[in-house]
C-alpha positions as CSV (number, residue, x, y, z in Angstrom):
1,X,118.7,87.4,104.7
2,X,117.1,86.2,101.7
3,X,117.6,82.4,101.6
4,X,117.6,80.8,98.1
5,X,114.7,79.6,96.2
6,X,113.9,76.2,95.4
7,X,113.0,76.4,91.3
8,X,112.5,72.6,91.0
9,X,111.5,71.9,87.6
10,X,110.9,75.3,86.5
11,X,110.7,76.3,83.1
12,X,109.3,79.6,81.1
13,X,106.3,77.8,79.8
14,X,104.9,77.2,82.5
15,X,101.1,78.9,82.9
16,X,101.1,79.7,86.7
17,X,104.1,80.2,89.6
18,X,102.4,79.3,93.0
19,X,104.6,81.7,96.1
20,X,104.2,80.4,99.3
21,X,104.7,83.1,101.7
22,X,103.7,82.8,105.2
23,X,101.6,84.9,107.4
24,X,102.1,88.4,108.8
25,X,100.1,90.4,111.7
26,X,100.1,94.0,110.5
27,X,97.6,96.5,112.5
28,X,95.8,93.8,113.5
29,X,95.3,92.1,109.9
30,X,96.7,89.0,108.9
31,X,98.3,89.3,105.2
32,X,99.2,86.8,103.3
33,X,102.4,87.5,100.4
34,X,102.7,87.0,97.9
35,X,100.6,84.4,96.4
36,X,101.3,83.4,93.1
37,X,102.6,84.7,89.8
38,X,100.5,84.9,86.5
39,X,103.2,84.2,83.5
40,X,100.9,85.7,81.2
41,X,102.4,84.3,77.9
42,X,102.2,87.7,76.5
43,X,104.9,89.5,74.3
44,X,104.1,92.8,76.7
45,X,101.4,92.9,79.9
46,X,100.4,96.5,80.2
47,X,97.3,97.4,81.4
48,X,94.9,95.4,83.8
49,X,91.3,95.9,84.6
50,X,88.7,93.8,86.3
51,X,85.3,92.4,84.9
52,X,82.1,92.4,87.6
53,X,82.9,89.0,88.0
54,X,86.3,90.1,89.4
55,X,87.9,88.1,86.5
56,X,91.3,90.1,85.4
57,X,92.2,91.3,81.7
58,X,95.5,92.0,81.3
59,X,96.3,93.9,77.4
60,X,99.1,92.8,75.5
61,X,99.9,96.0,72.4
62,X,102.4,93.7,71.2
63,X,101.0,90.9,71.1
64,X,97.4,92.1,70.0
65,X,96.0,90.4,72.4
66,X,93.7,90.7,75.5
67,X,94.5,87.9,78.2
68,X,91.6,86.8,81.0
69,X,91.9,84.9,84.1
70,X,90.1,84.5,87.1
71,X,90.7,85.4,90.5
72,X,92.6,81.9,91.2
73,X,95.1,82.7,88.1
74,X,93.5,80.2,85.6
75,X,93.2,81.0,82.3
76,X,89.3,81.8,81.2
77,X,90.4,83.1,77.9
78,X,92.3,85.3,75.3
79,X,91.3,87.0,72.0
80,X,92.6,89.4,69.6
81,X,89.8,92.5,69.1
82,X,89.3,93.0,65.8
83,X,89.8,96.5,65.6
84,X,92.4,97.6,67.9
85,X,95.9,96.8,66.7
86,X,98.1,97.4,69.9
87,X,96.2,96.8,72.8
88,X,96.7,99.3,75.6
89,X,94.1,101.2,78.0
90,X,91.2,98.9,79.3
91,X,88.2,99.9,80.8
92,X,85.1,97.3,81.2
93,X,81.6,98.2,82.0
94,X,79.4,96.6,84.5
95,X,77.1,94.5,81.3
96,X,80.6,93.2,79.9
97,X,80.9,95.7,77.5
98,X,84.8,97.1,77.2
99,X,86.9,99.8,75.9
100,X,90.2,99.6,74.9
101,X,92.8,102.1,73.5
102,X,95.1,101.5,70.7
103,X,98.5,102.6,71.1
104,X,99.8,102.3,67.0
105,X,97.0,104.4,65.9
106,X,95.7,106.8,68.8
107,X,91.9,105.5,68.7
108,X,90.0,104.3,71.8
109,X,87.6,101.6,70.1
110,X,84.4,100.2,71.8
111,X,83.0,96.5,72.0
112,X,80.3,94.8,73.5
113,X,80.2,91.7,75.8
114,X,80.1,89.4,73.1
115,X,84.0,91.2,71.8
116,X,82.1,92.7,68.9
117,X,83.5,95.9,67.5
118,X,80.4,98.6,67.9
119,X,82.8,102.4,67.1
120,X,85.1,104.3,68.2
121,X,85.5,107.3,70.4
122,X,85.8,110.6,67.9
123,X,87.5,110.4,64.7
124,X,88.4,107.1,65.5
125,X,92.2,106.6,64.5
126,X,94.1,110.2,65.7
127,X,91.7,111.2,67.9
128,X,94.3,110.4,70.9
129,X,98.1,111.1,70.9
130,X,98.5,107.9,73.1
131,X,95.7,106.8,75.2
132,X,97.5,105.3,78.0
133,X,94.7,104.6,80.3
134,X,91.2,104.3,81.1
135,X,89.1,104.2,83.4
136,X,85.2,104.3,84.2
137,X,83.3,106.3,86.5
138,X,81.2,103.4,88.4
139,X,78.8,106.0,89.8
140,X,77.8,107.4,86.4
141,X,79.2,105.1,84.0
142,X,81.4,107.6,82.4
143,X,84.5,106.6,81.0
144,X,87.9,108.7,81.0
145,X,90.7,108.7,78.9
146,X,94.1,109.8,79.7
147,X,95.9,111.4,76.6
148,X,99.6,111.0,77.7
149,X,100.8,113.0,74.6
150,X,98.0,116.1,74.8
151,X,98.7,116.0,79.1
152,X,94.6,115.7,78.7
153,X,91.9,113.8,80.5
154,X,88.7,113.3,78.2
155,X,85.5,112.1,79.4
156,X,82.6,110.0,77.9
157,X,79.4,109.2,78.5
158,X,78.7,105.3,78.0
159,X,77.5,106.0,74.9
160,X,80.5,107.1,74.0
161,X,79.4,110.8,73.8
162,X,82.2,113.6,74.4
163,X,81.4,115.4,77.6
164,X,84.8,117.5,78.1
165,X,88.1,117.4,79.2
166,X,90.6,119.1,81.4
167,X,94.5,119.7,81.7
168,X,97.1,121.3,79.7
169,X,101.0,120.6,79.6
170,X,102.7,122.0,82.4
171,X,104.3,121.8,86.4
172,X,100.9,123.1,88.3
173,X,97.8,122.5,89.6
174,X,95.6,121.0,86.6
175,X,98.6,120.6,84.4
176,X,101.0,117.4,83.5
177,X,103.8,115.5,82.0
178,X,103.1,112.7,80.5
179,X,99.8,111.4,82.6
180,X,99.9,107.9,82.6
181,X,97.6,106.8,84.8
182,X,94.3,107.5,86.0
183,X,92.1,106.0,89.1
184,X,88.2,107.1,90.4
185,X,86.8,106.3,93.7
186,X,84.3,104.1,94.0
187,X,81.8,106.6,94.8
188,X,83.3,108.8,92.1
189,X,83.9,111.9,94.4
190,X,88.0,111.2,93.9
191,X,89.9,111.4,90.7
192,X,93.8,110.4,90.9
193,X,95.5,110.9,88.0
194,X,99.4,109.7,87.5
195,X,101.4,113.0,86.6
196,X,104.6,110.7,85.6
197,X,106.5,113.4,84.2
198,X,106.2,115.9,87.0
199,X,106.4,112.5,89.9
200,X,103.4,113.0,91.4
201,X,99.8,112.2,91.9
202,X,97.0,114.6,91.5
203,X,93.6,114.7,93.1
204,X,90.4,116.0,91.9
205,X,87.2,116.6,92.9
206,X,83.7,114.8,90.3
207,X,84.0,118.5,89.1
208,X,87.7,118.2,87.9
209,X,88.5,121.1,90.2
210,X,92.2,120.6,91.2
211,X,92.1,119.4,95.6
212,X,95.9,118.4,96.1
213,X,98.9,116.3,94.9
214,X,101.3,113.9,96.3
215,X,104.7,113.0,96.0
216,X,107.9,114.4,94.1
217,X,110.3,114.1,91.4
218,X,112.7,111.1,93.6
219,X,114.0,108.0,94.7
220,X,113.0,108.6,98.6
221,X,110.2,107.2,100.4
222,X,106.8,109.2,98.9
223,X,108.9,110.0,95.6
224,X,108.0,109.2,92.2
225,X,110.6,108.6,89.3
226,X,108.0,106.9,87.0
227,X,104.5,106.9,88.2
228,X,102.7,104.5,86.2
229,X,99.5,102.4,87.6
230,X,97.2,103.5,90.1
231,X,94.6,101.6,92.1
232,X,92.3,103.6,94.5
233,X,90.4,101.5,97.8
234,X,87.9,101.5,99.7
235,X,89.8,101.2,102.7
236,X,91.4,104.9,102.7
237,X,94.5,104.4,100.5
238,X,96.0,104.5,96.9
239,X,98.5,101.8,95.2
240,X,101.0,103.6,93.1
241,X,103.4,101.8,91.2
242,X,106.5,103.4,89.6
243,X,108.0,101.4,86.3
244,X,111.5,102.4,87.2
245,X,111.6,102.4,90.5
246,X,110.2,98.8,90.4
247,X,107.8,99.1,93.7
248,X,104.3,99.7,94.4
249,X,103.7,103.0,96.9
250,X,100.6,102.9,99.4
251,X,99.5,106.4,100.6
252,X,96.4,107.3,102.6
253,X,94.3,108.7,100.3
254,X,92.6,111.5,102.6
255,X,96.2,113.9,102.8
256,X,98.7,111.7,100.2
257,X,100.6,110.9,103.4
258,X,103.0,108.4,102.6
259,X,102.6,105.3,104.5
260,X,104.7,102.1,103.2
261,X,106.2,100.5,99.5
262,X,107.1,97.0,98.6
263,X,109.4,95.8,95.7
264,X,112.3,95.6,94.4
265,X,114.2,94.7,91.0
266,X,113.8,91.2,89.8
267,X,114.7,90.0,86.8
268,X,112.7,86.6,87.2
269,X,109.1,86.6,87.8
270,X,108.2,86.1,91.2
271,X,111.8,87.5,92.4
272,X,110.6,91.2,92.1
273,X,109.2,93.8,89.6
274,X,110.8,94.6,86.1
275,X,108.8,97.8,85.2
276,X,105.9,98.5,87.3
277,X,103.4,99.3,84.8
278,X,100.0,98.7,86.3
279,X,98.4,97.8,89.4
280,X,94.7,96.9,90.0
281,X,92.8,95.7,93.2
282,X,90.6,93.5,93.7
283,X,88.6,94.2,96.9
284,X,85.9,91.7,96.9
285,X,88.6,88.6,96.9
286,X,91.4,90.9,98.7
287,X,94.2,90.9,96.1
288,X,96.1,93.3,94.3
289,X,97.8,92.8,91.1
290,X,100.7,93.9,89.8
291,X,102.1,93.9,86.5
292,X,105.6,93.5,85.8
293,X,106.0,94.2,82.2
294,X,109.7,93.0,81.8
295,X,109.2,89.6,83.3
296,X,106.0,89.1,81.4
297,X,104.4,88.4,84.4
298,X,101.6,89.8,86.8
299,X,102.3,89.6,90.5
300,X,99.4,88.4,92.9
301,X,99.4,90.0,96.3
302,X,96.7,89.2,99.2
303,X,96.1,91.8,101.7
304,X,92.5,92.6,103.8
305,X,92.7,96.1,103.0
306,X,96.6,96.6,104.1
307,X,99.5,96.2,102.6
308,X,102.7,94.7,103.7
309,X,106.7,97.0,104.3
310,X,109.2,95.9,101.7
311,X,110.8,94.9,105.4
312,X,107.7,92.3,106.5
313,X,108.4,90.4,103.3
314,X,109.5,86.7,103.7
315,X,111.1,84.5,101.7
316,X,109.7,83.3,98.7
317,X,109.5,79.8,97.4
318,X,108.4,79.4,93.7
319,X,106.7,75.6,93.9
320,X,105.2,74.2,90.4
321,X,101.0,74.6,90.1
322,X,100.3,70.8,90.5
């Protein structure tokens, strides 16, 4: 049984929840769960995405903001990009340089490590119904866009040159609902692409050539109701996370086999999840972050390369950041 949590002093504005978890031997790895919360003093975190410093940008569309913090949860800075109205998709190059889609007017819009505005992808404004997500090719330096509204994937050179695209709308192989999300392994031989509408996950091949899905229109261990964010490994699985649902699913990512979730509803941050929306990993420093978009908060998990049953959680204690 959940014991109650000690919330001494606690108010909204503070910058930084600290959860002191306890240890847990799974498979032979010690985890530690979960570590802190980010209260992200944003009006809506959406989208996260990780520098080659491994510092985290989280995008706030209603808030026109981009937030930054490094891998302890400080704040290293915010700004508002000058052309990008509602900030949504983020995608960040290995020299700093960034994308970042626009959800109010359909662009995806280009800047360089200094946050200078340098174009747009296309037509600019229109080009996208709504660019949900993106996500760069580390092996080529491609970046992809997923086109929730067209059920499209577009990729880019990183020049910004079109290179092509694939899916339609539909229920089969190739073809989606509402993609949401999109994930490429680090070797770029794996795409997994978030299928929310039809609750699965698709895999391709660095051809686009359709290999296999996972997971179902459901509530059930393995089923999706709203796959949002995904976050593929090095260490032979894939984070899902599902926005209604309000959990993060870990499959292997050789067959889709389901293995565990975590999560539940919470309507405080660092009680649970409140909408799902993102999840990112962070191998070098072994976390994963979550982003719960209700609470205004992203969730800070730390994990060497496994991650912990909804049943192995412990209590959590929320202590004030001294």
């Amino acid at each position: 049984m959940r014991r109650s949590k000690v919330l001494s002093g606690w108010t909204v504005a503070l910058s930084l929840l600290v959860l002191i978890a306890g240890t847990q031997a799974v498979s032979g790895v010690t985890i530690e769960y979960p570590m802190r919360t980010i209260l992200t003093d944003t009006s809506s975190p959406a989208r996260l995405a990780l520098d080659s410093s491994q510092n985290l940008y989280i995008t706030d569309p209603w808030g026109t903001r981009v937030l930054v913090y490094d891998s302890t949860g400080s704040a290293v800075t915010q700004f508002t990009p000058s052309q990008t109205a509602a900030p949504l998709g983020i995608a960040i190059w290995a020299d700093g340089s960034f994308a970042l889609s626009d959800a109010m007017t359909g662009s995806v819009d280009l800047y360089d490590a200094g946050q200078n505005y340098v174009g747009s992808l296309g037509a600019g404004d229109g080009e996208f119904g709504l660019p949900c997500d993106l996500e760069i090719d580390r092996s080529t330096g491609h970046l992809y866009v997923v086109d929730s509204a067209s059920a499209q994937i577009s990729e880019y050179d990183s020049t910004g040159s079109f290179i092509g695209s694939f899916g339609a709308s539909g229920t089969g192989p190739s073809e989606f609902i509402k993609p949401t999300g999109i994930s490429i392994s680090e070797d770029g031989t794996r795409l997994y692409v978030a299928d929310q509408a039809n609750g699965r996950v698709q895999v391709f091949d660095s051809n686009k050539t359709y290999l296999r899905e996972f997971g179902s229109m459901g509530s059930l261990p393995g089923q999706f109701v709203r796959v949002q964010g995904i976050a593929a490994s090095t260490s032979g699985f894939v984070c899902a996370s599902d926005s209604f649902l309000n959990s993060v699913q870990l499959v292997d990512s050789s067959d889709g086999a389901w293995q565990t979730d975590f999560g539940e509803m919470g309507l405080l941050p660092g009680d649970g999840f409140l909408q799902a929306v993102d999840a990112e990993l962070d191998e070098t420093n072994g976390l994963l972050y979550v982003a719960s978009h209700n609470t205004l908060a992203v969730e800070v998990f730390q994990s060497a390369g496994v991650i912990p049953t909804e049943s192995a959680v412990p209590d959590w204690y929320i202590l004030e950041q001294p």
